[in-house]
CHARMM internal coordinates of N, CA and C (Angstrom, degrees):
IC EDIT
DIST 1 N 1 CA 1.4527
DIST 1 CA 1 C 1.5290
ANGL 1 N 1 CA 1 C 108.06
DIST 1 C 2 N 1.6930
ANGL 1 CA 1 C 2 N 108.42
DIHE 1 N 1 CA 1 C 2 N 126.94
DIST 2 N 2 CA 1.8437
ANGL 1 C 2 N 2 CA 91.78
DIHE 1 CA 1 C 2 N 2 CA 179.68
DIST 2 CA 2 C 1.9240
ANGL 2 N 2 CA 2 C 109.05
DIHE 1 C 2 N 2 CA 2 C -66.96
DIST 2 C 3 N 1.6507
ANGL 2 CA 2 C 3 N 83.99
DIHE 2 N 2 CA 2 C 3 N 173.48
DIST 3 N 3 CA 1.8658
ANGL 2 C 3 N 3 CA 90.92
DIHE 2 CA 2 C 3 N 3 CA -175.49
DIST 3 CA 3 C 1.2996
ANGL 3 N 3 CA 3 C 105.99
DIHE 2 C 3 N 3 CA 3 C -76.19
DIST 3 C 4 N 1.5258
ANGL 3 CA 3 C 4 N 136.49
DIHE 3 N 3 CA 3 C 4 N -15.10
DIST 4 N 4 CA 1.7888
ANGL 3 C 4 N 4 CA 131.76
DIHE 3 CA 3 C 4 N 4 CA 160.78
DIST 4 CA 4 C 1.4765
ANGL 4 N 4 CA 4 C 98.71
DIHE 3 C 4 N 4 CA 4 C -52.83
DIST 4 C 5 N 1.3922
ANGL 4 CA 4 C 5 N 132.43
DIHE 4 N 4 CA 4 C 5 N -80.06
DIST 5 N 5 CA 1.4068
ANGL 4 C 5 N 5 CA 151.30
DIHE 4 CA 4 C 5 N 5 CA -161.51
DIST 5 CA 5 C 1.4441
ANGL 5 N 5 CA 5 C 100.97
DIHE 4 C 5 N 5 CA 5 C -31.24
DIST 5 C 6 N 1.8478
ANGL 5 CA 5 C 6 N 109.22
DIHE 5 N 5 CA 5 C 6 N -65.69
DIST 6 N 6 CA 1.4674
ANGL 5 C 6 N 6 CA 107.73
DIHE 5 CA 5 C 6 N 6 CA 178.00
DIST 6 CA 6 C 1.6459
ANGL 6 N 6 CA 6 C 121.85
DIHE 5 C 6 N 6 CA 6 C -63.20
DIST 6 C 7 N 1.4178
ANGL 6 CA 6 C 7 N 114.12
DIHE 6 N 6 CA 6 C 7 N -41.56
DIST 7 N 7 CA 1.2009
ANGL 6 C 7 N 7 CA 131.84
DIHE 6 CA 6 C 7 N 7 CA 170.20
DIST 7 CA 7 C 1.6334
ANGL 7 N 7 CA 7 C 108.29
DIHE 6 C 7 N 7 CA 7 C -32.49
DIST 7 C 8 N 1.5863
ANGL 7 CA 7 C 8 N 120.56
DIHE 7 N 7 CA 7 C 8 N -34.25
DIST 8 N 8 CA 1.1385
ANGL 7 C 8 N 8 CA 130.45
DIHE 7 CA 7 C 8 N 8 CA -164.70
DIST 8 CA 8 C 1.4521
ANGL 8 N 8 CA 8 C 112.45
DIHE 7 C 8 N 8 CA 8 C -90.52
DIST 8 C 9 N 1.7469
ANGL 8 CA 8 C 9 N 106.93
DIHE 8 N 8 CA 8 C 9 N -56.46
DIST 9 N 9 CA 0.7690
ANGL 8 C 9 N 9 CA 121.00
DIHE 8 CA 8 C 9 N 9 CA 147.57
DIST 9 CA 9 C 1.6521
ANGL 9 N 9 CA 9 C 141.56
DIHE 8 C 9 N 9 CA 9 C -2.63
DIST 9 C 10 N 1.1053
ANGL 9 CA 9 C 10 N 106.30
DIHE 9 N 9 CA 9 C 10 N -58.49
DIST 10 N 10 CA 1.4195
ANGL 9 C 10 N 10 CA 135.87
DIHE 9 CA 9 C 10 N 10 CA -163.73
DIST 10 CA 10 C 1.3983
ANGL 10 N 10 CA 10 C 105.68
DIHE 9 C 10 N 10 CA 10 C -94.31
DIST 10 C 11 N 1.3778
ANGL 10 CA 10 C 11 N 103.75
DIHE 10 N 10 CA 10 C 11 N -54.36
DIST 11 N 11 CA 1.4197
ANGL 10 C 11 N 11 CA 101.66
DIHE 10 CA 10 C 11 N 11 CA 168.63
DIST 11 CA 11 C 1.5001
ANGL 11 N 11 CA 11 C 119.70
DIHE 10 C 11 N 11 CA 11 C -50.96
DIST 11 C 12 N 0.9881
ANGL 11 CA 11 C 12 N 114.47
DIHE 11 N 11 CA 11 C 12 N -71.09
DIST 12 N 12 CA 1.4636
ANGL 11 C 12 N 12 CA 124.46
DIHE 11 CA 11 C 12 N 12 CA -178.57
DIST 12 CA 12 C 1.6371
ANGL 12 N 12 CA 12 C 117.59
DIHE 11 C 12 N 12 CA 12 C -41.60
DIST 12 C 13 N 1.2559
ANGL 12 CA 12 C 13 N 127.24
DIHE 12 N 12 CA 12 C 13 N -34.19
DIST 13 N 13 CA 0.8336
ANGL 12 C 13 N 13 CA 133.66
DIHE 12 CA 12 C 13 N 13 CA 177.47
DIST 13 CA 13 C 2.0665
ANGL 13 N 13 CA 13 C 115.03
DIHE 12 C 13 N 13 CA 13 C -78.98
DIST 13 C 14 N 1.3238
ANGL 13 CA 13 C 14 N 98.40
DIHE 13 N 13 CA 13 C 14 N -33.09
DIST 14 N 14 CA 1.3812
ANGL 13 C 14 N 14 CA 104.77
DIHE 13 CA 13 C 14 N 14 CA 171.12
DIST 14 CA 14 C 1.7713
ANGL 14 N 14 CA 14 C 94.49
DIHE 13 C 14 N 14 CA 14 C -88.18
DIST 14 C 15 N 0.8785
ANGL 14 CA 14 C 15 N 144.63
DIHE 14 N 14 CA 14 C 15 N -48.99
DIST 15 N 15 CA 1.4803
ANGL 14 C 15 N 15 CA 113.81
DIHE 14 CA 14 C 15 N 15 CA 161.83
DIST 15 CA 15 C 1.3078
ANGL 15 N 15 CA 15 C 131.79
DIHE 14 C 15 N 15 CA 15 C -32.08
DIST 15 C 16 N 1.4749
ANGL 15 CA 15 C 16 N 107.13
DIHE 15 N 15 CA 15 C 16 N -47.01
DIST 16 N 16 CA 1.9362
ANGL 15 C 16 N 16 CA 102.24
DIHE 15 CA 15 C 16 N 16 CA -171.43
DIST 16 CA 16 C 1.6904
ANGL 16 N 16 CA 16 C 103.38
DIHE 15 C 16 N 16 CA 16 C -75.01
DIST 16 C 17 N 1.7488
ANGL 16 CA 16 C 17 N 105.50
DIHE 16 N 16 CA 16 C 17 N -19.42
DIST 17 N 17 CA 1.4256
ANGL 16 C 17 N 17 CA 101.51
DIHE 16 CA 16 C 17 N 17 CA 168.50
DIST 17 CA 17 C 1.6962
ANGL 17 N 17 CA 17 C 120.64
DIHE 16 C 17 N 17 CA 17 C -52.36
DIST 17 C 18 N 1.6389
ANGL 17 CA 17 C 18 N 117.58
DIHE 17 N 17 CA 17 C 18 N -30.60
DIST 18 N 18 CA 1.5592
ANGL 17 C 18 N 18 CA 118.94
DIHE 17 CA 17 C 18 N 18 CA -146.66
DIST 18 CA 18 C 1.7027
ANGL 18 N 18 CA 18 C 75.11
DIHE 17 C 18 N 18 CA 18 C -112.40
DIST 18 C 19 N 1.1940
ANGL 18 CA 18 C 19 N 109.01
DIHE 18 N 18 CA 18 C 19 N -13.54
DIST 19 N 19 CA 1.5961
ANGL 18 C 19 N 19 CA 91.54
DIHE 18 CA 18 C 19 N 19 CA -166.06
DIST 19 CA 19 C 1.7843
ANGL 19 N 19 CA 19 C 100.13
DIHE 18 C 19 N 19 CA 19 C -73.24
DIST 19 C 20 N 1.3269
ANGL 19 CA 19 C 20 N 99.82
DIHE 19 N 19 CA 19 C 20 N -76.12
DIST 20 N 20 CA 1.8188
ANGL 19 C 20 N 20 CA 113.47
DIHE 19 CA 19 C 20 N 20 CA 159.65
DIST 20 CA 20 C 1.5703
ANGL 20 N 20 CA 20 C 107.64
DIHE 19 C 20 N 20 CA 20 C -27.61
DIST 20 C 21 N 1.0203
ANGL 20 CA 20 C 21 N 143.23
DIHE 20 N 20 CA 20 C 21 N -39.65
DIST 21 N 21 CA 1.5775
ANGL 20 C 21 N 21 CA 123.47
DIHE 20 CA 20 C 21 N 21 CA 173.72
DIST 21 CA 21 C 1.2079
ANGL 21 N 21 CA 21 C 95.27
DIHE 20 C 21 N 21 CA 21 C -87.19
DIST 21 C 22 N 1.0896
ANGL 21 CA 21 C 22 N 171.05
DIHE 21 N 21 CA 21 C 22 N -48.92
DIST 22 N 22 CA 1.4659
ANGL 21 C 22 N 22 CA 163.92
DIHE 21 CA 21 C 22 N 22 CA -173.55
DIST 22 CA 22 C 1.5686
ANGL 22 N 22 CA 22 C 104.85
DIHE 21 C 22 N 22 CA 22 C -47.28
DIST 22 C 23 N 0.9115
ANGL 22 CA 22 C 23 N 121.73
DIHE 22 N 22 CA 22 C 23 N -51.73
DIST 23 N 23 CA 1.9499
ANGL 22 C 23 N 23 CA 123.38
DIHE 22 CA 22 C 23 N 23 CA -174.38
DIST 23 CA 23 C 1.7931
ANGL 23 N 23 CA 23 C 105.49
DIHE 22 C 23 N 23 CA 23 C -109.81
DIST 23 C 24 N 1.6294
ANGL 23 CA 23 C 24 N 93.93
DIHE 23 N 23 CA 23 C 24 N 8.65
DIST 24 N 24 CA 1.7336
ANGL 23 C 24 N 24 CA 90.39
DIHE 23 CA 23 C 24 N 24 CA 178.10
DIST 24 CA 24 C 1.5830
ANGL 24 N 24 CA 24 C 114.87
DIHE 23 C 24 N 24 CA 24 C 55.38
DIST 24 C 25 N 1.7344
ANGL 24 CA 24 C 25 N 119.37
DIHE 24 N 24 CA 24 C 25 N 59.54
DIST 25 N 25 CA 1.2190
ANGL 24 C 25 N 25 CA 120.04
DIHE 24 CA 24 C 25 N 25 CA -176.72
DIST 25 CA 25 C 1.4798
ANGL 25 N 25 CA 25 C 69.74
DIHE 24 C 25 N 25 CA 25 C -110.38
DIST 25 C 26 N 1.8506
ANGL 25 CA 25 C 26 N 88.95
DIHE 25 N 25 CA 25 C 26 N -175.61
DIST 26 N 26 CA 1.6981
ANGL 25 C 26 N 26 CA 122.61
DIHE 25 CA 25 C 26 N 26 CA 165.32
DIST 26 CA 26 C 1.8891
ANGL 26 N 26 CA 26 C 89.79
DIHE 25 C 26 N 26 CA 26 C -87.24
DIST 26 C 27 N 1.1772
ANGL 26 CA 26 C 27 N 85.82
DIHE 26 N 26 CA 26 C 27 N 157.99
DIST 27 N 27 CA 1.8553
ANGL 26 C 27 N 27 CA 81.00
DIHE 26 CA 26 C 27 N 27 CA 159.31
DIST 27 CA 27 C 1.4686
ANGL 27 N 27 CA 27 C 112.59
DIHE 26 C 27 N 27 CA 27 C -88.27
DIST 27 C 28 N 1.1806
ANGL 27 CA 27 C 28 N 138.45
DIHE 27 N 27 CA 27 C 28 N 7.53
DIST 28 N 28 CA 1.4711
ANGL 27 C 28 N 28 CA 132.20
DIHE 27 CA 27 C 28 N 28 CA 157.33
DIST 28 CA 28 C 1.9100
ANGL 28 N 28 CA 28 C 98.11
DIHE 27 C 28 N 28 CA 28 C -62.27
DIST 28 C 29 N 1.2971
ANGL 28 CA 28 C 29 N 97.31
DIHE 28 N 28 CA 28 C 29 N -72.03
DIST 29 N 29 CA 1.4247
ANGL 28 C 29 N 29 CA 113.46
DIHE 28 CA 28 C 29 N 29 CA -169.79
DIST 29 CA 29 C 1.4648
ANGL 29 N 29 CA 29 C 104.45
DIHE 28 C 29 N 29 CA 29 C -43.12
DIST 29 C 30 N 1.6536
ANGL 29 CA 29 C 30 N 143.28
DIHE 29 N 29 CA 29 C 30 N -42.88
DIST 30 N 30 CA 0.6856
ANGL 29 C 30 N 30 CA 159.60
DIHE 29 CA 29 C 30 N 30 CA -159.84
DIST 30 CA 30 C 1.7483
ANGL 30 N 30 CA 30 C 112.32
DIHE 29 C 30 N 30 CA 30 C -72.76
DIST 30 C 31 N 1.2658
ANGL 30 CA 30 C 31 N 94.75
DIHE 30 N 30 CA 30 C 31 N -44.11
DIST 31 N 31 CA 1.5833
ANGL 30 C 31 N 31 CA 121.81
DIHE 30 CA 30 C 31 N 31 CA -163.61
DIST 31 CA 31 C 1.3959
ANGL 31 N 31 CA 31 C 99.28
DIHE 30 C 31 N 31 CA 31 C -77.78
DIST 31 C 32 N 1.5766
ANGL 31 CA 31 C 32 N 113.82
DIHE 31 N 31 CA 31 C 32 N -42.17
DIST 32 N 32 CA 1.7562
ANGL 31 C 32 N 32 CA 119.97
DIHE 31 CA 31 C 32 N 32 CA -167.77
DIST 32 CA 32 C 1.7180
ANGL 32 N 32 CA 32 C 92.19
DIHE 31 C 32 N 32 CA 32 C -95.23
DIST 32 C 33 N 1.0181
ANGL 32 CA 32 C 33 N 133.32
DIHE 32 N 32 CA 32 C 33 N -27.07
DIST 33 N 33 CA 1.9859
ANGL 32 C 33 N 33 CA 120.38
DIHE 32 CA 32 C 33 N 33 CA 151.42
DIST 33 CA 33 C 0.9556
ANGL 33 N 33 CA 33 C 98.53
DIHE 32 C 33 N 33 CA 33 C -29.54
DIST 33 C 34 N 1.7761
ANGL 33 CA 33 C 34 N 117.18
DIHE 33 N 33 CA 33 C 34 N -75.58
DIST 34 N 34 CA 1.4987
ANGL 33 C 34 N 34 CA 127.95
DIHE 33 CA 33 C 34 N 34 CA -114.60
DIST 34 CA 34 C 1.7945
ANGL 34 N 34 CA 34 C 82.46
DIHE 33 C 34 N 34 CA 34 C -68.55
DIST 34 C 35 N 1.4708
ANGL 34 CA 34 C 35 N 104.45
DIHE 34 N 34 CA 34 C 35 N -52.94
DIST 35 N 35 CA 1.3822
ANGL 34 C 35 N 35 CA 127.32
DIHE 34 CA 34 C 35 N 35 CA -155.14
DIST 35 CA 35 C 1.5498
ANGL 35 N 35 CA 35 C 110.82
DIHE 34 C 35 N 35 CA 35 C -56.31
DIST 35 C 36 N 1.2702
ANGL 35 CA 35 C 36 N 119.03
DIHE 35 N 35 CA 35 C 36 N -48.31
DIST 36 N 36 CA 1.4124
ANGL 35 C 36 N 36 CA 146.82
DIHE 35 CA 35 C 36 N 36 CA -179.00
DIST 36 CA 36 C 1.3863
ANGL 36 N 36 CA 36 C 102.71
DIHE 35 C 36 N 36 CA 36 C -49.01
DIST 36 C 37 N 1.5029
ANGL 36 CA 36 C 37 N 118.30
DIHE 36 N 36 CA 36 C 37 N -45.83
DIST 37 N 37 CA 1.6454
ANGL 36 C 37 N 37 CA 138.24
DIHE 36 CA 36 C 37 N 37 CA -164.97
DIST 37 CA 37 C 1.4339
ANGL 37 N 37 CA 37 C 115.26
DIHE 36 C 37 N 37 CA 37 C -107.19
DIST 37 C 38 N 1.1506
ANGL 37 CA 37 C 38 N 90.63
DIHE 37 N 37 CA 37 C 38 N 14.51
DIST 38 N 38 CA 2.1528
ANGL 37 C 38 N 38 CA 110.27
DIHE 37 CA 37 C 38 N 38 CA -177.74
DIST 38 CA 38 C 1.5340
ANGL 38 N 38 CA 38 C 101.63
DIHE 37 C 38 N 38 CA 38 C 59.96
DIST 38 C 39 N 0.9423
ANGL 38 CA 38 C 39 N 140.05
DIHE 38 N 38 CA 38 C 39 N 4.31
DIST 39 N 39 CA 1.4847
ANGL 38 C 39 N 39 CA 133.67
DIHE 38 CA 38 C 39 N 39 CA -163.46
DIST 39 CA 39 C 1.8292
ANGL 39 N 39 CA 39 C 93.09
DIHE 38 C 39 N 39 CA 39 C -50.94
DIST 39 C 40 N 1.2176
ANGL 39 CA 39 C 40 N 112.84
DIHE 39 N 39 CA 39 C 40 N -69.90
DIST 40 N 40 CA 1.4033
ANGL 39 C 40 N 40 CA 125.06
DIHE 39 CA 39 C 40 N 40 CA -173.72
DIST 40 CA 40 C 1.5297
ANGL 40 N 40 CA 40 C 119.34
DIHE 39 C 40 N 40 CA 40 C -26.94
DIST 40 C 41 N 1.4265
ANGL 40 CA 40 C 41 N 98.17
DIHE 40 N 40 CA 40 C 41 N -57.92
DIST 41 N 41 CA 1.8884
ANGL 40 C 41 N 41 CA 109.87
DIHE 40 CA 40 C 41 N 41 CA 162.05
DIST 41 CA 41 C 1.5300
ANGL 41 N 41 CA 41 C 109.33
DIHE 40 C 41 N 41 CA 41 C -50.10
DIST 41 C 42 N 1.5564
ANGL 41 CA 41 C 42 N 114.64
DIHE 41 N 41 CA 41 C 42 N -54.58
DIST 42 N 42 CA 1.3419
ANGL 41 C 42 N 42 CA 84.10
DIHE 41 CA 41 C 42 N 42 CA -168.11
DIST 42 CA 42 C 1.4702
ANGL 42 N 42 CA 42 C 124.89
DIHE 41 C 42 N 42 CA 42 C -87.66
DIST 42 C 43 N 1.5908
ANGL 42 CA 42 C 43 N 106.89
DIHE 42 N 42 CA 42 C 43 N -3.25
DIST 43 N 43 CA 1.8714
ANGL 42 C 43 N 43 CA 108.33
DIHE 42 CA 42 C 43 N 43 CA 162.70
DIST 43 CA 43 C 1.5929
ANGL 43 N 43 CA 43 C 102.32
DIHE 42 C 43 N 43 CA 43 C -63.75
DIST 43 C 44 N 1.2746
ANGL 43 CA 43 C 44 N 128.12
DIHE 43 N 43 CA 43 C 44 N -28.17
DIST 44 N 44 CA 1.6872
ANGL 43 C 44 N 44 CA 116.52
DIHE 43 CA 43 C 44 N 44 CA -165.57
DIST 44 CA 44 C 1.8048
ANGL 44 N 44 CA 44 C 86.50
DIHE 43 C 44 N 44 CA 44 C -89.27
DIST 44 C 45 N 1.0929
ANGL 44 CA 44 C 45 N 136.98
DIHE 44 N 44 CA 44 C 45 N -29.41
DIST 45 N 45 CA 1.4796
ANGL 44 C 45 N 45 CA 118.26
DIHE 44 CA 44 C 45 N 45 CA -157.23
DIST 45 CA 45 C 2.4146
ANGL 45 N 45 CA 45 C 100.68
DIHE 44 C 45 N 45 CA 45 C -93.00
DIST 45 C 46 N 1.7178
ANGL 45 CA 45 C 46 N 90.41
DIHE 45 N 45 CA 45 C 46 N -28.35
DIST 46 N 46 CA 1.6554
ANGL 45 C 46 N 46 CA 83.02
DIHE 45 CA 45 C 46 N 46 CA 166.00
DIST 46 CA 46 C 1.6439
ANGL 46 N 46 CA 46 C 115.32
DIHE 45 C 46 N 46 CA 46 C -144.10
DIST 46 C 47 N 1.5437
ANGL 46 CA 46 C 47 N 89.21
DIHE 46 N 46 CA 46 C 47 N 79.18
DIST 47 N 47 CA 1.1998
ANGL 46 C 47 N 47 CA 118.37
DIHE 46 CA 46 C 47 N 47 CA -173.33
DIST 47 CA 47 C 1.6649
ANGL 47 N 47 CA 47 C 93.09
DIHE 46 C 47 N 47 CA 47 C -61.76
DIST 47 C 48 N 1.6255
ANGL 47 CA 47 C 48 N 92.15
DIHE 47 N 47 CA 47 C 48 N -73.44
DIST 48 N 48 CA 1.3914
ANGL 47 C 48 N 48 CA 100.52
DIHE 47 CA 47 C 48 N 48 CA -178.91
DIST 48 CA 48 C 1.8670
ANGL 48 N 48 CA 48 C 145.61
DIHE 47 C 48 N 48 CA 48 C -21.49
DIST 48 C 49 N 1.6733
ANGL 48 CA 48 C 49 N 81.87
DIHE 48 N 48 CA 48 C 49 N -14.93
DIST 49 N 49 CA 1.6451
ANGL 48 C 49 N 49 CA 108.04
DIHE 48 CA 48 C 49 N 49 CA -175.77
DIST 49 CA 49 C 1.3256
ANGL 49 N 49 CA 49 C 96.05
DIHE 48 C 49 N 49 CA 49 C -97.45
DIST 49 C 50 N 1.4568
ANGL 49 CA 49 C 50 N 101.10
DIHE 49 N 49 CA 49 C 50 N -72.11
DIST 50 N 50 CA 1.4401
ANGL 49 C 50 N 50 CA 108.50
DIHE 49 CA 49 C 50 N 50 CA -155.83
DIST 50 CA 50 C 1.3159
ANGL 50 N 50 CA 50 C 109.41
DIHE 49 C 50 N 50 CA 50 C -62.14
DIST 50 C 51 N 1.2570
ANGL 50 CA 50 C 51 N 140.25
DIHE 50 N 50 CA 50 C 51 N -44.59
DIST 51 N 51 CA 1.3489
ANGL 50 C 51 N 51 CA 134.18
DIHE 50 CA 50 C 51 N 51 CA 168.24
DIST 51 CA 51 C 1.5219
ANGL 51 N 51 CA 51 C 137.78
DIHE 50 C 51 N 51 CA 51 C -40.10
DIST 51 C 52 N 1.8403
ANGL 51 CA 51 C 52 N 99.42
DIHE 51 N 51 CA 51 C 52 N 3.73
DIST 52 N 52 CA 1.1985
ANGL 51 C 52 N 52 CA 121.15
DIHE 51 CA 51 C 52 N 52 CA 170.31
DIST 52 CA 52 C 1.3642
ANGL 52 N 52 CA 52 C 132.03
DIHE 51 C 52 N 52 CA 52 C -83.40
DIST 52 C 53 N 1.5933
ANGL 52 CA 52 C 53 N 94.31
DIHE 52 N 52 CA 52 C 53 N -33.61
DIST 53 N 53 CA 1.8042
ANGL 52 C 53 N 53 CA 135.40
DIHE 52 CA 52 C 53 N 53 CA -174.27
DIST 53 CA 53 C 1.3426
ANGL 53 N 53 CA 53 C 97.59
DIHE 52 C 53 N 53 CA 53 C -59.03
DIST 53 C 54 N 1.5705
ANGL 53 CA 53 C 54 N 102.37
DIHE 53 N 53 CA 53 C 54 N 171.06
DIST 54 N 54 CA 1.2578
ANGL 53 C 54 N 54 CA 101.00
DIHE 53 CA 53 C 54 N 54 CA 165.85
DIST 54 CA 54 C 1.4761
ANGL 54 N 54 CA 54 C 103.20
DIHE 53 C 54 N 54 CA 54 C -91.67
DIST 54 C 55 N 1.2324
ANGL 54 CA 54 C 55 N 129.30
DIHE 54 N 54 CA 54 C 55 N -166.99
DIST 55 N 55 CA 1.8911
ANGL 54 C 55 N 55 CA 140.98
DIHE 54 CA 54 C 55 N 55 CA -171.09
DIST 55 CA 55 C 1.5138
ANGL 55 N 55 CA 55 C 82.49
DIHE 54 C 55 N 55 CA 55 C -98.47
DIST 55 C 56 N 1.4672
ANGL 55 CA 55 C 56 N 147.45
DIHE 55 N 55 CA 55 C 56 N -69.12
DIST 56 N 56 CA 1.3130
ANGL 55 C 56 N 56 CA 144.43
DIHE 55 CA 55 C 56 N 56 CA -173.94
DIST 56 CA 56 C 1.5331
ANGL 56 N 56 CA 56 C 97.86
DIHE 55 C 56 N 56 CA 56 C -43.77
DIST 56 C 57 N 1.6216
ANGL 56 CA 56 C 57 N 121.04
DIHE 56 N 56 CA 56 C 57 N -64.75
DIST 57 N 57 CA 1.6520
ANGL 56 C 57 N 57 CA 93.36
DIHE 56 CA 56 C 57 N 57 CA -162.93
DIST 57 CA 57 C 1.6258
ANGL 57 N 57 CA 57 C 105.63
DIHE 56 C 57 N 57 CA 57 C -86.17
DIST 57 C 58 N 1.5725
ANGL 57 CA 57 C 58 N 127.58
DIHE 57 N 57 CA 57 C 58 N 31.69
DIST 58 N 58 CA 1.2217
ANGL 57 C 58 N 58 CA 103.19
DIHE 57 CA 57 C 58 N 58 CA 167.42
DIST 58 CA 58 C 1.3820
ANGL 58 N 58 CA 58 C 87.97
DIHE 57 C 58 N 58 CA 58 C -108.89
DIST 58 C 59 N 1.3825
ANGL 58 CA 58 C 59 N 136.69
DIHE 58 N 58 CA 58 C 59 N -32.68
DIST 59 N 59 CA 1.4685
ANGL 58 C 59 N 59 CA 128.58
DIHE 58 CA 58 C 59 N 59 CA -173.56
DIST 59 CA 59 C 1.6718
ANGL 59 N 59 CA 59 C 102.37
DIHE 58 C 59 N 59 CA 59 C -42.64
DIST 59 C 60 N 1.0223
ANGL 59 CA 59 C 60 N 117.40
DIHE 59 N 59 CA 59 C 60 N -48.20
DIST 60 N 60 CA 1.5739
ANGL 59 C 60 N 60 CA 125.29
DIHE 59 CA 59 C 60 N 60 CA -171.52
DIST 60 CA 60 C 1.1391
ANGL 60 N 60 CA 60 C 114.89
DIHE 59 C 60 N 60 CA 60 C -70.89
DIST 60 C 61 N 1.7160
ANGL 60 CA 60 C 61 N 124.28
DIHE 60 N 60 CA 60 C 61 N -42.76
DIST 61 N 61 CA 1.6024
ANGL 60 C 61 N 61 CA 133.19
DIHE 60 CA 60 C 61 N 61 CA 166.24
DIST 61 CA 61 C 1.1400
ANGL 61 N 61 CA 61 C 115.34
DIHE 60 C 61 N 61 CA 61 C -46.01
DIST 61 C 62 N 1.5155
ANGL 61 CA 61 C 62 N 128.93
DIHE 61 N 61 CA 61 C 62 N -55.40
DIST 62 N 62 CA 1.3056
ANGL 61 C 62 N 62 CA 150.85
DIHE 61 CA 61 C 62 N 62 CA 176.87
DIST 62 CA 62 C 1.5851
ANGL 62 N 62 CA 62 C 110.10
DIHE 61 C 62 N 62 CA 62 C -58.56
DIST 62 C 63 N 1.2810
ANGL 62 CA 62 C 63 N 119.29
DIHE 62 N 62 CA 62 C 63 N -59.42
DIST 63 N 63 CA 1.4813
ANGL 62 C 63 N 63 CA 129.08
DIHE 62 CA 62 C 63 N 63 CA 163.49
DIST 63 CA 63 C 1.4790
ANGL 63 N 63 CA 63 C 112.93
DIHE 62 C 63 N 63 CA 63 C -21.12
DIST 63 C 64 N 1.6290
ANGL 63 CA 63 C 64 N 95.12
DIHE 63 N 63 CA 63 C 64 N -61.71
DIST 64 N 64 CA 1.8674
ANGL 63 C 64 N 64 CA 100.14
DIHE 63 CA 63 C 64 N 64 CA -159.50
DIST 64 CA 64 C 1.7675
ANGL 64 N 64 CA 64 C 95.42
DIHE 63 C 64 N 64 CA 64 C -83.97
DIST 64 C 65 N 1.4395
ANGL 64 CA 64 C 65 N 120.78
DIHE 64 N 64 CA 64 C 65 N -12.56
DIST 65 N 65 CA 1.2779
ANGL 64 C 65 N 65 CA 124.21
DIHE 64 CA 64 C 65 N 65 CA 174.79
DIST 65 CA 65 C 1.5234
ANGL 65 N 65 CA 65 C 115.05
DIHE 64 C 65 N 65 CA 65 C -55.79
DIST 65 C 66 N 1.4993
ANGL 65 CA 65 C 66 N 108.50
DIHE 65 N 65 CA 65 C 66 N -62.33
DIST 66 N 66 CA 1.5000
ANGL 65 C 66 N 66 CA 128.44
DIHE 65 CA 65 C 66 N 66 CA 168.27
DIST 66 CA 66 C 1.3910
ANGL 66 N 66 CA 66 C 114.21
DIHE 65 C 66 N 66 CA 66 C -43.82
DIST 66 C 67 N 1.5139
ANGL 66 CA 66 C 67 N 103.97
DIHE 66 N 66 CA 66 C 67 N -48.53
DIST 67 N 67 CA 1.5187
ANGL 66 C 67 N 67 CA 117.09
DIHE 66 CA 66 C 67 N 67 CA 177.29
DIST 67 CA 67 C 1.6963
ANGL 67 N 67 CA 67 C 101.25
DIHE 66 C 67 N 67 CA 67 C -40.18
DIST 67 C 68 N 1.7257
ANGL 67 CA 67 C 68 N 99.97
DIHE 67 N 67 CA 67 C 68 N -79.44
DIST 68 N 68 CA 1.4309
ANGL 67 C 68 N 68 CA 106.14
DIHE 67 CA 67 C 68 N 68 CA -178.62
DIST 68 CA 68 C 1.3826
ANGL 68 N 68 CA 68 C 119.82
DIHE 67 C 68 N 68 CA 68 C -40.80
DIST 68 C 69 N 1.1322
ANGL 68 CA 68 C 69 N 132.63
DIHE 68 N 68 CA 68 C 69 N -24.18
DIST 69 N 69 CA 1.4828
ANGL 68 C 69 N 69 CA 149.08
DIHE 68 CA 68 C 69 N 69 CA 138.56
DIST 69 CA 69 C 1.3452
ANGL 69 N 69 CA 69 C 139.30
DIHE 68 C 69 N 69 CA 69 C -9.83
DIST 69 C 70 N 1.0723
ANGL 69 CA 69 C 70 N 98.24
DIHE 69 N 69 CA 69 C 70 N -44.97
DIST 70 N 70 CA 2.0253
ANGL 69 C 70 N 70 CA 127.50
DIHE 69 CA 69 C 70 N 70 CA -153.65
DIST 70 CA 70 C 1.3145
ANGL 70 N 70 CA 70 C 111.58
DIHE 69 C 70 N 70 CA 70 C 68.06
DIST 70 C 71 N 1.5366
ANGL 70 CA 70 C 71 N 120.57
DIHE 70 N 70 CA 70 C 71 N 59.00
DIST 71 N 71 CA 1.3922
ANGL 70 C 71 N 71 CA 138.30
DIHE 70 CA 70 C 71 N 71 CA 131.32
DIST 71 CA 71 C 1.2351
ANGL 71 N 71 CA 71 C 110.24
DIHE 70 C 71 N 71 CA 71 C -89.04
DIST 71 C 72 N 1.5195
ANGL 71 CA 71 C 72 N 98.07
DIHE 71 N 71 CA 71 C 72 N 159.21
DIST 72 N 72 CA 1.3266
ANGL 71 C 72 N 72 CA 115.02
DIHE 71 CA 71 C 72 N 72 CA -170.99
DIST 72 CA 72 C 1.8975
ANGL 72 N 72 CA 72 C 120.13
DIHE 71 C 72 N 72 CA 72 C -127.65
DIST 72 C 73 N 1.0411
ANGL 72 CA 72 C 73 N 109.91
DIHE 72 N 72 CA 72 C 73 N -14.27
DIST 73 N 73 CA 1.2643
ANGL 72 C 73 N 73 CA 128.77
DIHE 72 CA 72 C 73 N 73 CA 135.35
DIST 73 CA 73 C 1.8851
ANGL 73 N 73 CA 73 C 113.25
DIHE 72 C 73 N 73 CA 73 C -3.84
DIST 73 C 74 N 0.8927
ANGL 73 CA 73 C 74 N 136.70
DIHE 73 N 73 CA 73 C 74 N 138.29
DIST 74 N 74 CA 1.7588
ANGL 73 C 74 N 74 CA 129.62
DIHE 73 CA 73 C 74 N 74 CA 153.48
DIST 74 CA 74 C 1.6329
ANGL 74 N 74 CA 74 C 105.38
DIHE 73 C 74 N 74 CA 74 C -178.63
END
COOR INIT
IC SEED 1 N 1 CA 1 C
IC BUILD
């Protein structure tokens, strides 16, 4: 697997970790939000950005993303 792919990888997965403790999901529950509300697509399509952020202000970016979504989450 190249080191971008995992790099991504990894991230994303330690996101749905901070995401799920932030609103007190499981990370299953967390993962099928994120997923349900495209969040997931758009961490893999601007990785490159967001992996700059901190994990607090993307939990919240992503949040109001889903929001705009029809999540209900905030």
């Amino acid at each position: 697997m190249p080191q971008e792919t995992q790099n991504k990888a990894e991230y994303i997965v330690i996101f749905i970790s901070e995401f799920a403790r932030r609103f007190g999901l499981s990370a299953v529950q967390a993962y099928r939000y994120l997923n349900r509300y495209k969040a997931i697509d758009f961490l893999d399509e601007q990785y490159n950005v967001a992996h700059t952020q901190s994990f607090e202000n993307m939990v919240q970016n992503m949040a109001g993303y889903c929001q705009r979504h029809g999540g209900a989450l905030v």
